[in-house]
mmCIF file of the C-alpha atoms, coordinates in Angstrom:
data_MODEL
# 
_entry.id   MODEL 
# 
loop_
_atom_site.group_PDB 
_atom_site.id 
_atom_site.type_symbol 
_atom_site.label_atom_id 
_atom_site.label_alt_id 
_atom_site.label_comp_id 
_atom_site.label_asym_id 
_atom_site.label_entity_id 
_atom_site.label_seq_id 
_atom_site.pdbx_PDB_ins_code 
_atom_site.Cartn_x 
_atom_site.Cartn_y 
_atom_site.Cartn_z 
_atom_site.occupancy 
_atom_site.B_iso_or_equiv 
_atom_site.pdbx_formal_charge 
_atom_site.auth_seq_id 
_atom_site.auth_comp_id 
_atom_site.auth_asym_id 
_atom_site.auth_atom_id 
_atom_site.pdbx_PDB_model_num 
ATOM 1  C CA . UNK A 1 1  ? 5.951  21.469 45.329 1.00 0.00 ? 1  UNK A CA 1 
ATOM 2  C CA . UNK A 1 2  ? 2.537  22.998 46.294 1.00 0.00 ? 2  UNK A CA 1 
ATOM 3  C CA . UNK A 1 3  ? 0.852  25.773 44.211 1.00 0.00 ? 3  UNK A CA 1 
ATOM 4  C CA . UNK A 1 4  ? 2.021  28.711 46.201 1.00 0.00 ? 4  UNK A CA 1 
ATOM 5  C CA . UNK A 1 5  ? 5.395  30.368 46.093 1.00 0.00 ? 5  UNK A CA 1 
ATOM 6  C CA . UNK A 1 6  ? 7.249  29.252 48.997 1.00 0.00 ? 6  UNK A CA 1 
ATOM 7  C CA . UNK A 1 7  ? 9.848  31.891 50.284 1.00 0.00 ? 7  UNK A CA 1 
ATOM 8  C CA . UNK A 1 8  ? 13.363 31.114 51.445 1.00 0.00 ? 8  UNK A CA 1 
ATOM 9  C CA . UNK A 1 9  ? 13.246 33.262 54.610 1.00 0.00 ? 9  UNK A CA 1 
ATOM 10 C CA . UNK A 1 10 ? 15.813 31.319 56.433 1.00 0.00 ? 10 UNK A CA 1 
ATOM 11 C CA . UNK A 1 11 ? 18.219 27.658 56.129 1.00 0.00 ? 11 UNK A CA 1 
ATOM 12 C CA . UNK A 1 12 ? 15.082 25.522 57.388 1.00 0.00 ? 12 UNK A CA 1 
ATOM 13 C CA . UNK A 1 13 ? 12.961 26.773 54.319 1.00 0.00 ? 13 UNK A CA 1 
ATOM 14 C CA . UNK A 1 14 ? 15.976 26.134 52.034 1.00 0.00 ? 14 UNK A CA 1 
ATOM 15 C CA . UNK A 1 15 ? 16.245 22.349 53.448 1.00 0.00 ? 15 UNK A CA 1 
ATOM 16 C CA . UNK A 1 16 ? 12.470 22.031 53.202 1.00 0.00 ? 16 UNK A CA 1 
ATOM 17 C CA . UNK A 1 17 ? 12.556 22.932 49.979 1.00 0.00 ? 17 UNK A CA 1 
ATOM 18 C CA . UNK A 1 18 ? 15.647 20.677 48.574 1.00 0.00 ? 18 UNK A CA 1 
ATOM 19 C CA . UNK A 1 19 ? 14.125 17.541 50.722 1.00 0.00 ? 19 UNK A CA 1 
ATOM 20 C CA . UNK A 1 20 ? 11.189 18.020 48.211 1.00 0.00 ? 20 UNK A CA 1 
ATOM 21 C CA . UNK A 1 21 ? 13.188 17.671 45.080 1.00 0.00 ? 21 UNK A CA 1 
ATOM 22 C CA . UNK A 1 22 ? 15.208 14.636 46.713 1.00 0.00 ? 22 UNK A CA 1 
ATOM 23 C CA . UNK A 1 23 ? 11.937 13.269 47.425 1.00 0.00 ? 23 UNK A CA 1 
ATOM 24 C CA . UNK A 1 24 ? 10.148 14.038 43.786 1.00 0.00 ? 24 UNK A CA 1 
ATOM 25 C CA . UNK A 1 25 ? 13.605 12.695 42.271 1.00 0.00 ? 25 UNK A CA 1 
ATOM 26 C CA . UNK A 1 26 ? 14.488 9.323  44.066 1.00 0.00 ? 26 UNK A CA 1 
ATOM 27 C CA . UNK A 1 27 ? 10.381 8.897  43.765 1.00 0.00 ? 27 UNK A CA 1 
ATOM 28 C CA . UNK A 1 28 ? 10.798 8.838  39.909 1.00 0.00 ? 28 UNK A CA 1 
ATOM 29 C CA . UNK A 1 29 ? 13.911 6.592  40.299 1.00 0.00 ? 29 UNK A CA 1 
ATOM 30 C CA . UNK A 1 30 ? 12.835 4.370  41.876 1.00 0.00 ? 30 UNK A CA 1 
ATOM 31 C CA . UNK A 1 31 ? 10.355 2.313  39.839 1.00 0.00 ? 31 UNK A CA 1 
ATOM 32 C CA . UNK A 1 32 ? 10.875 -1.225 38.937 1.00 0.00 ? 32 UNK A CA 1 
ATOM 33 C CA . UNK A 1 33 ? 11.611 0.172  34.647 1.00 0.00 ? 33 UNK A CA 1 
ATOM 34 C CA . UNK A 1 34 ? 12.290 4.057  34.129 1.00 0.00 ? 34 UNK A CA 1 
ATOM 35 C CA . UNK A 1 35 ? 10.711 5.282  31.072 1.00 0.00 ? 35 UNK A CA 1 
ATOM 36 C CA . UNK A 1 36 ? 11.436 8.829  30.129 1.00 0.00 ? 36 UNK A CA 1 
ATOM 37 C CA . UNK A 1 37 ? 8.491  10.836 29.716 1.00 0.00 ? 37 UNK A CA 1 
ATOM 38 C CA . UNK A 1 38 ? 8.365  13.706 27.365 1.00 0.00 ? 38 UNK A CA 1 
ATOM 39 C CA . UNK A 1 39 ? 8.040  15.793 30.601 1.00 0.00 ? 39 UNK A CA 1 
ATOM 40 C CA . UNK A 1 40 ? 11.271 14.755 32.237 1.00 0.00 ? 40 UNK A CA 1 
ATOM 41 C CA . UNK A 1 41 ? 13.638 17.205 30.321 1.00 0.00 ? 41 UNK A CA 1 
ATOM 42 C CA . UNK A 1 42 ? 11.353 20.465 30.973 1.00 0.00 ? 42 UNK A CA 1 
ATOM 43 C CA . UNK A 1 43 ? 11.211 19.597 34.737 1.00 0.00 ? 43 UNK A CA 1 
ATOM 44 C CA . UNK A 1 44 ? 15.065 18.812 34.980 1.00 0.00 ? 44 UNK A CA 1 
ATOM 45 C CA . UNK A 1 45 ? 15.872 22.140 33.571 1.00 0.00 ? 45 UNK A CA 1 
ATOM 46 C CA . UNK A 1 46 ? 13.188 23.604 36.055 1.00 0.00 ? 46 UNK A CA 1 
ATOM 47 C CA . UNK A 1 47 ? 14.821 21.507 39.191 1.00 0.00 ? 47 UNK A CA 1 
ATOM 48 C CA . UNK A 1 48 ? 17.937 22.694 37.787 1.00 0.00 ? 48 UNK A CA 1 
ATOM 49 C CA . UNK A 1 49 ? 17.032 26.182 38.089 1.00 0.00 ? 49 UNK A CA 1 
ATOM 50 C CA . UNK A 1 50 ? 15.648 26.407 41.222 1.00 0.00 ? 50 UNK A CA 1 
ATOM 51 C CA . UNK A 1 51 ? 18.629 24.315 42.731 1.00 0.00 ? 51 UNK A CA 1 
ATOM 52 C CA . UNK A 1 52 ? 20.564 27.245 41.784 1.00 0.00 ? 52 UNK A CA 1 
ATOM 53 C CA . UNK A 1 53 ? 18.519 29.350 43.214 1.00 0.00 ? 53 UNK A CA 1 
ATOM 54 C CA . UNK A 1 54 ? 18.034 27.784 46.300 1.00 0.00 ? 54 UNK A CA 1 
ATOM 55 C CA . UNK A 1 55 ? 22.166 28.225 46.243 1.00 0.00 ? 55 UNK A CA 1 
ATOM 56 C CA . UNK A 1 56 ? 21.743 31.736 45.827 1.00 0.00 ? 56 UNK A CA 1 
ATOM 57 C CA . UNK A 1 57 ? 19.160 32.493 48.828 1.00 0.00 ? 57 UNK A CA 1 
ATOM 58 C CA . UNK A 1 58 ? 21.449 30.185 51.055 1.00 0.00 ? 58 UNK A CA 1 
ATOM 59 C CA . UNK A 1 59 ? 24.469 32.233 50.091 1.00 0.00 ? 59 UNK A CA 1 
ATOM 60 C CA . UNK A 1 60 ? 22.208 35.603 50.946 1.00 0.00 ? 60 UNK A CA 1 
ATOM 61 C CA . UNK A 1 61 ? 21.278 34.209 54.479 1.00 0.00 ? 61 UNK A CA 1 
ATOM 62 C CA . UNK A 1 62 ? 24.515 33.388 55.224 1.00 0.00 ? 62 UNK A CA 1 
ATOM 63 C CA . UNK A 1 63 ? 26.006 37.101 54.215 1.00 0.00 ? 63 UNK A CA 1 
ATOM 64 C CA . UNK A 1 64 ? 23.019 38.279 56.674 1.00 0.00 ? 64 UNK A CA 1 
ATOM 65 C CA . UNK A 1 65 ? 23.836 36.454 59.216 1.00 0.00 ? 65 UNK A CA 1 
ATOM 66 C CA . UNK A 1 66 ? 27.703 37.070 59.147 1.00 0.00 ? 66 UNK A CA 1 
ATOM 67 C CA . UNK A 1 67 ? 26.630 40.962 58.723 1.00 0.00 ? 67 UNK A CA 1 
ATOM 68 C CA . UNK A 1 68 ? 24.405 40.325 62.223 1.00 0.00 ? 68 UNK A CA 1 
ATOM 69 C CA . UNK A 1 69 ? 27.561 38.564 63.801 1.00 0.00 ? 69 UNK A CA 1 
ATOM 70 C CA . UNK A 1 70 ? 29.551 41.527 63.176 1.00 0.00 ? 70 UNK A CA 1 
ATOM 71 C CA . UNK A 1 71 ? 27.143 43.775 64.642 1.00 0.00 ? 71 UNK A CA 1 
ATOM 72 C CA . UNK A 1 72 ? 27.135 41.883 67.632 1.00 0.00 ? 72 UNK A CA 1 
ATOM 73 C CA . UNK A 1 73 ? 30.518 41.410 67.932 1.00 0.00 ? 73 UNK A CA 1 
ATOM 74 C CA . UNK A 1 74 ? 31.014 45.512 67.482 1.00 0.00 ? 74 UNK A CA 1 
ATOM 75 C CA . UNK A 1 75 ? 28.340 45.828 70.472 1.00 0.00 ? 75 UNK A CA 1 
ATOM 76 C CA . UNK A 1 76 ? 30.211 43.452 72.517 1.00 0.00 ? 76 UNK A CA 1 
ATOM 77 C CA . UNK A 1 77 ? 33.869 45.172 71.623 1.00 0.00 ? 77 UNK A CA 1 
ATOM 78 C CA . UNK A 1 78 ? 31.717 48.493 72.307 1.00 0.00 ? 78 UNK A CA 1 
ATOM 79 C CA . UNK A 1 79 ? 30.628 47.722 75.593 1.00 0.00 ? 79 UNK A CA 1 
ATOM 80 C CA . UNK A 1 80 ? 33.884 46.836 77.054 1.00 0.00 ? 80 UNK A CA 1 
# 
């Protein structure tokens, strides 16, 4: 991840972001012999955490966008 703070503002920001920790993941899998580091556990837990979150900002932009389908569904129903 970069040094800013990236912000979730829609699904392509969300897959951005979880192609990165594929990426940083199967990158540290992949060598010939894994060795733990004494790093590994502290950035699991921080993966971890913002794998949930990344869960939580999807499930956001999906209730906004259902909330925007309804409006546009009561516009439709209203201009009938």
């Amino acid at each position: 991840m970069t040094s800013s703070i990236q912000v979730f503002s829609n699904r392509e920001s969300l897959l951005e972001a979880n192609a990165v920790l594929i990426t940083q993941l199967q990158n540290r899998l992949r060598v010939k012999r894994f060795r733990a580091n004494e790093n590994d556990t502290s950035k699991l837990e921080y993966m971890k955490t913002l794998t949930e979150t990344l869960k939580v900002q999807n499930g956001i932009l999906e209730s906004c966008q259902l909330d925007d389908i309804k409006e546009e569904i009561a516009k439709l129903k209203g201009s009938k």
